[in-house]
NUMAR-240257 format. One line per field, with one value per residue (C-alpha): residue in three letters; x, y, z; residue number from 1. Coordinates in nm, 4 decimals. Example, Ala and Ser with C-alpha at 12.3 -4.5 7.8 and 13.67 -1.06 7.14 Angstrom:
<sites>
type c(ALA,SER)
east c(1.2300,1.3670)
north c(-0.4500,-0.1060)
up c(0.7800,0.7140)
seq c(1,2)
</sites>
This chain:
<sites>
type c(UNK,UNK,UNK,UNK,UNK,UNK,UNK,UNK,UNK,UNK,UNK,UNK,UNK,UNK,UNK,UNK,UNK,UNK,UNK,UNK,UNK,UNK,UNK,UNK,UNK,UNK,UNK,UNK,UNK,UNK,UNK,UNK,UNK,UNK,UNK,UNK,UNK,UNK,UNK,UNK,UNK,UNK,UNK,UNK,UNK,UNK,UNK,UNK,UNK,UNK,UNK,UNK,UNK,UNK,UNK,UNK,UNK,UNK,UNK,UNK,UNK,UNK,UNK,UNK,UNK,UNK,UNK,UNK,UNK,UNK,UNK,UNK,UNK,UNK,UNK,UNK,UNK,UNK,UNK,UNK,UNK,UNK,UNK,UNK,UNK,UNK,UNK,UNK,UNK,UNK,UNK,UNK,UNK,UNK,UNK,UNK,UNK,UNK,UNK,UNK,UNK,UNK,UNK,UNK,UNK,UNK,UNK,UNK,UNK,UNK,UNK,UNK,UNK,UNK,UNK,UNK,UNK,UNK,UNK,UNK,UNK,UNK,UNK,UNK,UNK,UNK,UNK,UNK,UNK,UNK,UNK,UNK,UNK,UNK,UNK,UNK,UNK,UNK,UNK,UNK,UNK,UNK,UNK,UNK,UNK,UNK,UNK,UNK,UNK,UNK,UNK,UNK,UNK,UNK,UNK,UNK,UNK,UNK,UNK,UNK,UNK,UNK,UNK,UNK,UNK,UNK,UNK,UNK,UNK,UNK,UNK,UNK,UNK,UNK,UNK,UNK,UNK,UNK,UNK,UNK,UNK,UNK,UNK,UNK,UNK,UNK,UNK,UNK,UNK,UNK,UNK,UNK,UNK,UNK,UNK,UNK,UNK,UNK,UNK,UNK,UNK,UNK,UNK,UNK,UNK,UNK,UNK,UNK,UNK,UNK,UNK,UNK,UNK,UNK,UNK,UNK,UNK,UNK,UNK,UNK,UNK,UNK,UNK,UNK,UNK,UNK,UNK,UNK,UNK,UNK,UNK,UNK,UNK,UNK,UNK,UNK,UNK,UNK,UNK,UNK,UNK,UNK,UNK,UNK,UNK,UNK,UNK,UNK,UNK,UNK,UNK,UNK,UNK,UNK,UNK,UNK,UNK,UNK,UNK,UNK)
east c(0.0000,0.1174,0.1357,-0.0282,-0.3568,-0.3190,-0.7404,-0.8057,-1.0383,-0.8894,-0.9458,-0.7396,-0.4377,-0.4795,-0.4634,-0.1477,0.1849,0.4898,0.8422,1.1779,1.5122,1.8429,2.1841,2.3722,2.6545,2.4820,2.2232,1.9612,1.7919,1.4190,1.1516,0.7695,0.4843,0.1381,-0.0098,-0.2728,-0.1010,0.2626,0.2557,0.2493,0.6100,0.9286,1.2490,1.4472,1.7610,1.7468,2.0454,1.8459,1.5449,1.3267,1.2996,1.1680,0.9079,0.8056,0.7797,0.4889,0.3786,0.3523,0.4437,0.2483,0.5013,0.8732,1.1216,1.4719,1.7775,1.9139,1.9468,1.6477,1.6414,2.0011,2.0872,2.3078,2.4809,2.5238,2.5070,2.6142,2.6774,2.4559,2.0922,1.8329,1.7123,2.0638,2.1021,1.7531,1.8104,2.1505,2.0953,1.8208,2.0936,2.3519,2.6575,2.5129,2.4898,2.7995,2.6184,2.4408,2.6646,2.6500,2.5216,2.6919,2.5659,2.4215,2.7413,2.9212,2.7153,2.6920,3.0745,3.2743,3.5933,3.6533,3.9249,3.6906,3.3842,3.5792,3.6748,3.3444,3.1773,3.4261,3.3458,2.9207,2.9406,2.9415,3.1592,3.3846,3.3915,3.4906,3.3782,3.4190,3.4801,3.2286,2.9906,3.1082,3.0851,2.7261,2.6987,2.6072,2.3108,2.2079,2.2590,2.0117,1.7736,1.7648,1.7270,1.5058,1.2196,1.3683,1.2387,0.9215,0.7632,0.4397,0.6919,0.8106,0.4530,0.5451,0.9508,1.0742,1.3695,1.4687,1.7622,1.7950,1.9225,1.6199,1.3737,1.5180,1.5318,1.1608,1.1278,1.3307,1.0411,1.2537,1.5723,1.8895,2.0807,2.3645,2.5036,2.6688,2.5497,2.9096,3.2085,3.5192,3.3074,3.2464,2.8458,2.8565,2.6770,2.5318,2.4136,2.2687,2.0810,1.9074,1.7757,1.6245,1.4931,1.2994,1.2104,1.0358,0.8925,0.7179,0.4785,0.4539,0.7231,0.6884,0.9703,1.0565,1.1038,1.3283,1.5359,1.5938,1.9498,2.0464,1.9672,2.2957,2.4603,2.3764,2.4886,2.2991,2.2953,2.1589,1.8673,1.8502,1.8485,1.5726,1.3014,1.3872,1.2685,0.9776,0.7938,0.8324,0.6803,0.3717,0.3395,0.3244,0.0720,-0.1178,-0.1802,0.1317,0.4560,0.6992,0.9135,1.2332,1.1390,0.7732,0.6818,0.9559,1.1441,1.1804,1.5104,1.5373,1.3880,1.0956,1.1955,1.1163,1.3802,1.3005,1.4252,1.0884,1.0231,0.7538,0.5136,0.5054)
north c(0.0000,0.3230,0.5331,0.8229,0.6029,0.5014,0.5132,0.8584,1.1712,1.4762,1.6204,1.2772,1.3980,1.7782,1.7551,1.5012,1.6030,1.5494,1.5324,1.6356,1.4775,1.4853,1.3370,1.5622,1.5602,1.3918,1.1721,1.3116,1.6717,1.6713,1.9642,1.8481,2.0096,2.0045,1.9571,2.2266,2.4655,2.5573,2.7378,2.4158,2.2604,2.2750,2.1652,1.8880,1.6356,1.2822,1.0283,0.7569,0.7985,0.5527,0.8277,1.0848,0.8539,0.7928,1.1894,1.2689,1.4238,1.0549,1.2176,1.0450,1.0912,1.0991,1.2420,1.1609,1.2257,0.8748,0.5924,0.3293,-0.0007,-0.1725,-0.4170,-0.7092,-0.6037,-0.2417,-0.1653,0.0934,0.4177,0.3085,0.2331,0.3582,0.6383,0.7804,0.7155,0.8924,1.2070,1.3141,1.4125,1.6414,1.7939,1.9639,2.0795,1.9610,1.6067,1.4911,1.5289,1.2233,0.9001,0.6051,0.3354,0.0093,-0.3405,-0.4162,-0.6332,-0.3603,-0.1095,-0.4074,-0.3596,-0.1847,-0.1368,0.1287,-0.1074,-0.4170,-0.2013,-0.1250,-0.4563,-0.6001,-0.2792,-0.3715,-0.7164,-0.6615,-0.3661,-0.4008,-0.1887,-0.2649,0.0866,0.1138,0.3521,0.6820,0.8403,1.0758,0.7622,0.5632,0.8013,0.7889,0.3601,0.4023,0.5955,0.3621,0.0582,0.2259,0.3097,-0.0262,-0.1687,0.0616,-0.0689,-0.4612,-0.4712,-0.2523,-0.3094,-0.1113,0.1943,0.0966,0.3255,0.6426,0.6607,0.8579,0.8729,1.2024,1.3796,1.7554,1.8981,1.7021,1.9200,2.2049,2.1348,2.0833,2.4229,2.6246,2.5283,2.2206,2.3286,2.2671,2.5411,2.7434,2.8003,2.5079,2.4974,2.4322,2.5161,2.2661,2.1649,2.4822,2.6690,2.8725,3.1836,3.2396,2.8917,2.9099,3.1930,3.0882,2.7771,2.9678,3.1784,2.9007,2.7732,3.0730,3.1344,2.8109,2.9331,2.6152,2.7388,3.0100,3.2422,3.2819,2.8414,2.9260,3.1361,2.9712,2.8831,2.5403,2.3669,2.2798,1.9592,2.0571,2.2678,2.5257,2.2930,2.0088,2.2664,2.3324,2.0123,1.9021,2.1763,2.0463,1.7202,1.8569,2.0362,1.7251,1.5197,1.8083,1.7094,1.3872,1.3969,1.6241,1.3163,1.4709,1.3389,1.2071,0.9159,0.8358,0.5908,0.5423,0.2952,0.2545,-0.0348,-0.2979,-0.4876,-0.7966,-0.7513,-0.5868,-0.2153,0.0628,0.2126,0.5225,0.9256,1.1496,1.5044,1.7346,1.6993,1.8894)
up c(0.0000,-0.0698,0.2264,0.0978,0.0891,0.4460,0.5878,0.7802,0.7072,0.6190,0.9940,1.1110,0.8522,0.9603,1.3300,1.2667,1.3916,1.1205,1.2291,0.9842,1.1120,1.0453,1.2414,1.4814,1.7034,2.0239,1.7749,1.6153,1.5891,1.4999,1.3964,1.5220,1.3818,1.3660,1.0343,1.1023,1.2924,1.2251,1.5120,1.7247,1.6642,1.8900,1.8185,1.9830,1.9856,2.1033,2.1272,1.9267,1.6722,1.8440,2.1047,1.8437,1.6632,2.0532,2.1762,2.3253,1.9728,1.8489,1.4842,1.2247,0.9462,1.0233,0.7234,0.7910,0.6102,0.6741,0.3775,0.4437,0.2807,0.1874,-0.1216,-0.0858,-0.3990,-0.5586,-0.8986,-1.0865,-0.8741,-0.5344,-0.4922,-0.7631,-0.5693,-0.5644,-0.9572,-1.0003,-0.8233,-0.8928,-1.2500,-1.0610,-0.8170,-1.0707,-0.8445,-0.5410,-0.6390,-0.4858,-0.1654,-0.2342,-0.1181,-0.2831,0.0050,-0.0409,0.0417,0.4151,0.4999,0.4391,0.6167,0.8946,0.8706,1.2298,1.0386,0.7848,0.5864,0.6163,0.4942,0.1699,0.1457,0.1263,-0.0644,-0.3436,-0.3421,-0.3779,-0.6048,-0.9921,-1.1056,-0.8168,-0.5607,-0.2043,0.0977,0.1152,0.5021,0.4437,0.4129,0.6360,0.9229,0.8849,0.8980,1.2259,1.1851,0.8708,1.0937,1.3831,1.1642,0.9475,1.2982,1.4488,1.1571,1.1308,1.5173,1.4667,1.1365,1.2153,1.1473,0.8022,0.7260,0.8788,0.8366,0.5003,0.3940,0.2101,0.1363,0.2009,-0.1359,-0.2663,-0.0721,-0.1489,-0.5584,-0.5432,-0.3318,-0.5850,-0.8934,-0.9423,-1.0106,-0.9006,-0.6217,-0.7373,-0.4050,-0.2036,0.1823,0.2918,0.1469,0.2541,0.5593,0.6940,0.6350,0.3438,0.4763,0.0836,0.0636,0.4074,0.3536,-0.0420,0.1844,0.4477,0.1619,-0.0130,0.3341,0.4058,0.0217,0.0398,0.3466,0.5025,0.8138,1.0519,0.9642,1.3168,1.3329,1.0025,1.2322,1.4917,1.6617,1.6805,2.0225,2.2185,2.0302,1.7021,1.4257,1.2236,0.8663,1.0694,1.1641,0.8135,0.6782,0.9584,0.8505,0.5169,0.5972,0.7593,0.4429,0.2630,0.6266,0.5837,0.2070,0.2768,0.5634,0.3532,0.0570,-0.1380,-0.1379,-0.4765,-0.4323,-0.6424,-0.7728,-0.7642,-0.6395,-0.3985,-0.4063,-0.1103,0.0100,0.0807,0.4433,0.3245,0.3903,0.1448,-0.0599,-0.2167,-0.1723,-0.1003,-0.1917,-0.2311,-0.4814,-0.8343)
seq c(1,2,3,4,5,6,7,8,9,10,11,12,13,14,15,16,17,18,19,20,21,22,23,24,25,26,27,28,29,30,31,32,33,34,35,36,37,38,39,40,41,42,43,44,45,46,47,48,49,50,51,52,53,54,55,56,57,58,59,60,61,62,63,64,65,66,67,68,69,70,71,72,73,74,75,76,77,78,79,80,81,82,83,84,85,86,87,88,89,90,91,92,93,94,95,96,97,98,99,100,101,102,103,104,105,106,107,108,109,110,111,112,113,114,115,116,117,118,119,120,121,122,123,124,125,126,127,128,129,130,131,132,133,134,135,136,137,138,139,140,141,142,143,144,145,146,147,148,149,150,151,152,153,154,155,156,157,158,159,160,161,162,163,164,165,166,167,168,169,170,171,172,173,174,175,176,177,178,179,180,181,182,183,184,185,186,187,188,189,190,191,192,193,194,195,196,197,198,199,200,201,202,203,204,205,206,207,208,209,210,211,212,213,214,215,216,217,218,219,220,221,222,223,224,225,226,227,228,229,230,231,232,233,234,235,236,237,238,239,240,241,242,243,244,245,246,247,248,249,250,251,252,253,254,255,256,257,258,259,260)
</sites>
């Protein structure tokens, strides 16, 4: 089923509350929201995601800027999704990592990670650090929805530079967000722009300072998440590919943005 057709009236999917998320420092950082009243939200870091999906808020739809669903064997440059929207990303593209196999996710070492990404991949590619600095996060969520299935429906995965492509009329940003790992103030400030342009943030939530344990871009990148969580909840949503694939443990894989 897809899970914009999940059952509910449109007062059930209204009163919802949506959550964006993204990594940080000390776990995770997470924007909550009510679907019909963007001035209900509050901002908040957790050290796993199974405490966000669990907040008091009980957020019906969770976007997260974390890979969901791994293949046994990669082909090409990473999973489909990440074929499907680079193209889409121009410049920014390399911001999407190709996610190798699950035993190499599954791997601890960095050396034995490569070992085995070049071994399942097709043509043959290793790990980058950048990528593999973020298994951990792939391996809690992967086990986060193994253990709780009745999640799979609510967890998104989505990718930041994604969200904003669809809020710039579908076209790909000029300006990077970081420059040699540091914010780019220019970049910064075109995302808050389209942020705000869209309507569906307060500007004052747009504004806001990190909480303590968190940068600024993971801010960013979580109210990202969240207009495509209020799409979603609102019967919107587009999924690279669509329909989303599954792996082989019955997890979706698939990149979501905003509708056209």
């Amino acid at each position: 089923m897809d899970p914009r057709d999940e059952p509910g009236d449109d007062e059930e999917r209204q009163t919802m509350w949506v959550a964006g998320v993204d990594g940080c420092r000390i776990g995770w950082i997470a924007v909550l929201m009510r679907a019909d009243d963007p001035q209900a939200h509050r901002i908040v870091t957790a050290p796993t995601l199974a405490a966000i999906v669990d907040a008091p808020e009980q957020p019906a739809v969770v976007a997260v800027d974390m890979p969901i669903g791994l293949p046994e064997r990669t082909q090409g440059s990473g999973r489909v999704p990440e074929q499907l929207i680079r193209p889409l990303l121009g410049q920014r593209q390399s911001s999407v990592f190709a996610i190798p196999s699950r035993r190499a996710v599954e791997a601890q070492d960095y050396g034995e990670a490569c070992a085995i990404a070049a071994a399942t991949s097709d043509p043959s590619r290793k790990v980058s650090r950048q990528g593999f600095a973020i298994f951990p996060k792939i391996r809690e969520i992967d086990a986060l929805l193994r253990a709780r299935p009745d999640l799979i429906p609510q967890v998104f995965e989505v990718h930041p530079e994604l969200a904003f492509w669809a809020l710039n009329d579908r076209k790909a940003l000029n300006e990077p967000k970081k420059v040699k790992g540091v914010p780019y103030g220019l970049g910064m400030a075109l995302r808050r722009e389209l942020l705000a342009r869209s309507g569906l943030l307060p500007c004052g939530l747009i504004q806001s300072p990190p909480p303590r344990g968190a940068a600024q871009d993971d801010l960013l990148d979580a109210l990202a998440g969240l207009t495509v969580a209020l799409d979603i909840a609102r019967g919107g949503g587009q999924p690279f590919p669509d329909p989303p694939g599954r792996d082989a443990h019955g997890l979706p894989v698939a990149i979501w943005t905003l509708r056209s």
